[in-house]
C-alpha positions in Angstrom: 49.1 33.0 -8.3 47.2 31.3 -11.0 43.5 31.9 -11.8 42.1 28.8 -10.3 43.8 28.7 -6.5 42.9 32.4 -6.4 39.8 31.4 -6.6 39.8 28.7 -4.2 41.8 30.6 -1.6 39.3 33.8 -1.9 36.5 31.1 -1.3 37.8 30.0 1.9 38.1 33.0 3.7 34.9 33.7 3.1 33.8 30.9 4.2 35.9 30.9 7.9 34.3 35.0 8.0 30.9 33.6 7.7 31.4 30.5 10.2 33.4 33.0 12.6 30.4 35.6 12.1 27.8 33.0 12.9 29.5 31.3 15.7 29.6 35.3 17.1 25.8 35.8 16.7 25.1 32.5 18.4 27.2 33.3 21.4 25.8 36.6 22.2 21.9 35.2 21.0 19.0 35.6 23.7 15.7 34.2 23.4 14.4 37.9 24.7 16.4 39.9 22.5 14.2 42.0 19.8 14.4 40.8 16.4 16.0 37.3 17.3 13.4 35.4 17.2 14.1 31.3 16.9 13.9 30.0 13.3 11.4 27.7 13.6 8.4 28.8 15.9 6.5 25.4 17.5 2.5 26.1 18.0 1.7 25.8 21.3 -1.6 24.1 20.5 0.2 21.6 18.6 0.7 18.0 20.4 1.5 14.5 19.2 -0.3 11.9 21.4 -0.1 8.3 21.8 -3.0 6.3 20.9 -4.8 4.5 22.7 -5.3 0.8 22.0 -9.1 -0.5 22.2 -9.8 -3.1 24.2 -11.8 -4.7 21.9 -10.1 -5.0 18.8 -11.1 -8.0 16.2 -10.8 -9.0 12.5 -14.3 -10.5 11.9 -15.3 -11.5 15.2 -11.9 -12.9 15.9 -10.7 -11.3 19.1 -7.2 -9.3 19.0 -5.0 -10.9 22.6 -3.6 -7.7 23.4 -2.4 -9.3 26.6 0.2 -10.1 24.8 2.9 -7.6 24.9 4.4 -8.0 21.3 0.5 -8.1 19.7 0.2 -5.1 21.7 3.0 -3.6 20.2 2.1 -4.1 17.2 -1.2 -2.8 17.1 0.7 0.4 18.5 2.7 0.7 15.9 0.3 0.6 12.9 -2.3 3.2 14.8 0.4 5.6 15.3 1.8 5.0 11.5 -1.8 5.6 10.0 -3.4 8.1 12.6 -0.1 10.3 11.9 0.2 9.6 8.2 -2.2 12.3 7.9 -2.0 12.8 4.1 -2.5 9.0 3.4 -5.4 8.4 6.3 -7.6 11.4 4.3 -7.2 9.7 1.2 -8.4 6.8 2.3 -11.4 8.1 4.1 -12.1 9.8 0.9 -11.6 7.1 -1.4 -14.1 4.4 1.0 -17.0 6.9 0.2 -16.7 6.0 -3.5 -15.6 2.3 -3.4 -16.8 0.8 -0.4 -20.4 0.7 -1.7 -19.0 -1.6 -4.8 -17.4 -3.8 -2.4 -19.6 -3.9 0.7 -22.6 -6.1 -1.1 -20.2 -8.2 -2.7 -18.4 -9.5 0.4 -21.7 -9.9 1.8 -23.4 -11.8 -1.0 -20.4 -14.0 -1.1 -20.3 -15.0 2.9 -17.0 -13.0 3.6 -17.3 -10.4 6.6 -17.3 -7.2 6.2 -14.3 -6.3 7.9 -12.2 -7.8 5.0 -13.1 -4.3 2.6 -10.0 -2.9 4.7 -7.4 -5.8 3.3 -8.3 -3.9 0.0 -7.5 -0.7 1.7 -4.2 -1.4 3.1 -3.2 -3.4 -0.3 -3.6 -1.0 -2.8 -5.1 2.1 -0.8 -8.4 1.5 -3.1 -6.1 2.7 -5.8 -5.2 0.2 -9.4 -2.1 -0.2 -8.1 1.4 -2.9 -9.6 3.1 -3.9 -7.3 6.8 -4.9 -7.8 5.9 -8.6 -8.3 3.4 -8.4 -10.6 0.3 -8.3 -8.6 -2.5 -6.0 -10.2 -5.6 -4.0 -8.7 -7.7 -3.2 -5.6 -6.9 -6.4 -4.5 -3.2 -6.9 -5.3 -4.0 -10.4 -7.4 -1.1 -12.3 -8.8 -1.6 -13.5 -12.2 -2.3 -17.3 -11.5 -4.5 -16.5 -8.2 -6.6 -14.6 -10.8 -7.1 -17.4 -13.5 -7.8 -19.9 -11.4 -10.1 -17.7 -9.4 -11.7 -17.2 -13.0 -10.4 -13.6 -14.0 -9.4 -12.9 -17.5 -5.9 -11.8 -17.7 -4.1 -11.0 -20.6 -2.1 -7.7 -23.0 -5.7 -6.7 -24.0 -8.1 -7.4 -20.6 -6.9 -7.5 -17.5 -10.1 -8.1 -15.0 -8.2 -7.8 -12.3 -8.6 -3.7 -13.0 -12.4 -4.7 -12.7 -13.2 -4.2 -9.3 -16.5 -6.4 -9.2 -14.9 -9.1 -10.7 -11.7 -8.9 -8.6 -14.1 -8.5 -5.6 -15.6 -11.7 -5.6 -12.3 -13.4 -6.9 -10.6 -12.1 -3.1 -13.6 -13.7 -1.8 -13.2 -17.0 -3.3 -9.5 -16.6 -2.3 -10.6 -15.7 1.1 -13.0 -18.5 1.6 -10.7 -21.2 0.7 -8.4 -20.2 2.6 -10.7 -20.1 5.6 -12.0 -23.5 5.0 -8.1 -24.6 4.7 -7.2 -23.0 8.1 -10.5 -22.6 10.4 -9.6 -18.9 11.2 -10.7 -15.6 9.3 -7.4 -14.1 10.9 -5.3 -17.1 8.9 -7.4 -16.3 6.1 -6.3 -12.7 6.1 -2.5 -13.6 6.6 -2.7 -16.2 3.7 -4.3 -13.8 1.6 -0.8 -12.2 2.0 1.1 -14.5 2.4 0.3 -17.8 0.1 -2.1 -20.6 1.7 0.7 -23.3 1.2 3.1 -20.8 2.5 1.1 -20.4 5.8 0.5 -24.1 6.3 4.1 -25.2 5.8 4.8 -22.6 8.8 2.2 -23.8 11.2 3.0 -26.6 10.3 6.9 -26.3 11.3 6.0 -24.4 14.2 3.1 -26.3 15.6 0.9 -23.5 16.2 -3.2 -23.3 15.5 -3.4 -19.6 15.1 -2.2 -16.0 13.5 -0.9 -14.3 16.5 1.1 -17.4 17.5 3.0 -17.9 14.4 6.3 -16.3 13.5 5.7 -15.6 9.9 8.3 -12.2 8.7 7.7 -9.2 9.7 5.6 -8.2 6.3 3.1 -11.3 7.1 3.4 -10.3 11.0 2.3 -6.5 10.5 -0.2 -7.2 7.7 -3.9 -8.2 10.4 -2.5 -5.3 12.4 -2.5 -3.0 9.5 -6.1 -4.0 8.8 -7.0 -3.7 12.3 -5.4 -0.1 12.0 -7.2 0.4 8.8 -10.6 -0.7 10.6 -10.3 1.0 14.0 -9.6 4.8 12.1 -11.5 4.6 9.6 -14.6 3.6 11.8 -13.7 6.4 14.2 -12.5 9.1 11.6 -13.2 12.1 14.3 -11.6 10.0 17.5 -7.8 10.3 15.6 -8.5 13.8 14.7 -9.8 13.5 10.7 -12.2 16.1 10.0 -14.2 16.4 6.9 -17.3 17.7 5.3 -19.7 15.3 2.9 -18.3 17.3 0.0 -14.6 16.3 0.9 -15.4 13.1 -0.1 -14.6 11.5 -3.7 -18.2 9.6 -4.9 -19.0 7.3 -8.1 -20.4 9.1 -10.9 -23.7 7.8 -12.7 -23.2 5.2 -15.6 -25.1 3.1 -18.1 -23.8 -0.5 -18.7 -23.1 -0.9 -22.8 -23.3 -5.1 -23.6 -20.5 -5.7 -25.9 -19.9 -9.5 -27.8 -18.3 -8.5 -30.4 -14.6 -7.1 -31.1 -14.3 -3.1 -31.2 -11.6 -1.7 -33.6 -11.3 1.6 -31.5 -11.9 2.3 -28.0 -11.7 6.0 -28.4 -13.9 5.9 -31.7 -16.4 3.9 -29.4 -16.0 6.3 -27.1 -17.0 8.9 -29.1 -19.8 7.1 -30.2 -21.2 6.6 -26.9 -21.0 10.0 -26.0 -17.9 10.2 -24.1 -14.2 10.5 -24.9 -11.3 7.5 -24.3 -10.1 9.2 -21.1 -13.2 9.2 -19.2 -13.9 5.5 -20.4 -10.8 3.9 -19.5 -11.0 5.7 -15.9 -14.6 3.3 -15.6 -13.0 0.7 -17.3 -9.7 0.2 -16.5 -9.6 -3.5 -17.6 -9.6 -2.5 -20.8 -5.6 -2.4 -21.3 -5.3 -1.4 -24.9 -6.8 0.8 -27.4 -9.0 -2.3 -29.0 -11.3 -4.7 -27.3 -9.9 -8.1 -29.5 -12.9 -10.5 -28.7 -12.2 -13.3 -30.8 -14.5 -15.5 -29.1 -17.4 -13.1 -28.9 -17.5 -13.5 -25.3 -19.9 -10.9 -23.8 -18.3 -7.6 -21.9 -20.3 -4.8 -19.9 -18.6 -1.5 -20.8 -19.4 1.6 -18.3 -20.4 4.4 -19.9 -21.1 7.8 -18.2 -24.6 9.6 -17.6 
């Protein structure tokens, strides 16, 4: 017998003992028996519950018809895929700590209800985020949406990294599509989903509202997501998220530089502030290259840390 079907042959006998062996110490196995003990041991104290729908459920005042069964539904399925996306849901309730207070005056100062800081969080999880299409940010903003919304997007600046500036363009965004449709929910669902996209499907299905419209299931899940987003992270302790204050990520002090000229050298200017490229791309993520090229002399606010 050659070398290699010795081989093979020797390997298959071993292989029948072990199954042979196995299929033994199964058949004779006892829960009480000492020293055969299950593989995997379950704690008792350990449950998985449903959740629990509120009854009162709305995206900016807009009331959620949960007396309809496939709403309901729904609404059922993004609780329990965020309440037992554990990992994800503490991320998030540590990320709001540090960005919610950049985004909370914004939305207010430009007439947009509160409620729509969790359409960032279920975007981009308040992370600067691309997503396969192109879209960039907190705020997921395709490249025309931003121009025209008045953001500066190019190799070198990207404001759609900026998260004031790409604040208050999603609010613009927001609020013409809320004057187009009537409805803060239709808002939300053409902030996904194109305004022209949503009206040509009203329009074809001769509906008035959100939770009437048959729209794909990404446009479909996306109010319920931010409904999810709302309802846990207002109620943290209610889907079982503890946390102390010092679990939670916050905004480090800076100093605004003014800037209307071109800068050769990011990191040199780093430096010469007093702090090191790294830690002044993190604040200024906008900033997409290693220059600032500033032909124009327009006038930039650089963050610099404390």
């Amino acid at each position: 017998m050659n070398n290699p079907l010795r081989i093979v042959v020797i390997i298959t006998i071993i292989g029948l003992g072990g199954i042979l062996i196995n299929a033994a110490q199964q058949e004779n196995y006892s829960p009480n028996d000492q020293g055969h003990e299950p593989s995997v041991v379950t704690d008792s104290n350990y449950q998985i519950s449903a959740v629990k729908i509120p009854d009162d459920l709305n995206l900016a005042g807009e009331k959620v018809p949960l007396e309809k069964s496939y709403i309901r539904e729904q609404i059922d399925r993004e609780l329990l895929v965020n309440t037992y996306w554990q990992s994800n849901a503490l991320l998030w309730l540590k990320r709001i700590n540090k960005y919610f207070p950049i985004i909370e005056p914004i939305l207010k100062e430009n007439g947009v209800p509160d409620d729509f800081k969790y359409l960032a969080v279920i975007e981009s999880n308040l992370m600067n985020v691309t997503s396969p299409a192109g879209a960039k940010g907190f705020w997921q903003i395709m490249p025309a949406a931003g121009r025209e919304f008045g953001l500066e997007i190019n190799s070198n600046v990207d404001e759609r990294y900026h998260l004031e500036k790409a604040t208050k363009a999603a609010c613009d965004y927001l609020k013409a599509a809320k004057e187009k449709f009537g409805s803060w929910t239709l808002a939300a669902a053409a902030y996904h989903a194109g305004i022209s996209g949503i009206a040509s499907k009203l329009a074809e299905q001769k509906v008035d509202n959100y939770y009437d419209l048959l729209s794909g299931e990404n446009t479909e899940r996306y109010v319920p997501r931010i409904l999810a987003a709302k309802e846990i992270l207002s109620n943290p302790e209610k889907y079982g998220f503890h946390f102390e204050e010092d679990d939670l990520y916050t905004l480090e002090k800076t100093k605004l530089i003014k800037v209307d000229t071109a800068i050769s050298n990011i990191a040199e200017f780093a430096l010469s502030q007093g702090t090191y490229y790294r830690e002044l791309k993190n604040l200024n993520p906008w900033l997409r290259q290693n220059k600032l090229n500033n032909k124009s002399r327009k006038v930039y606010y650089i963050k610099i840390p404390i």
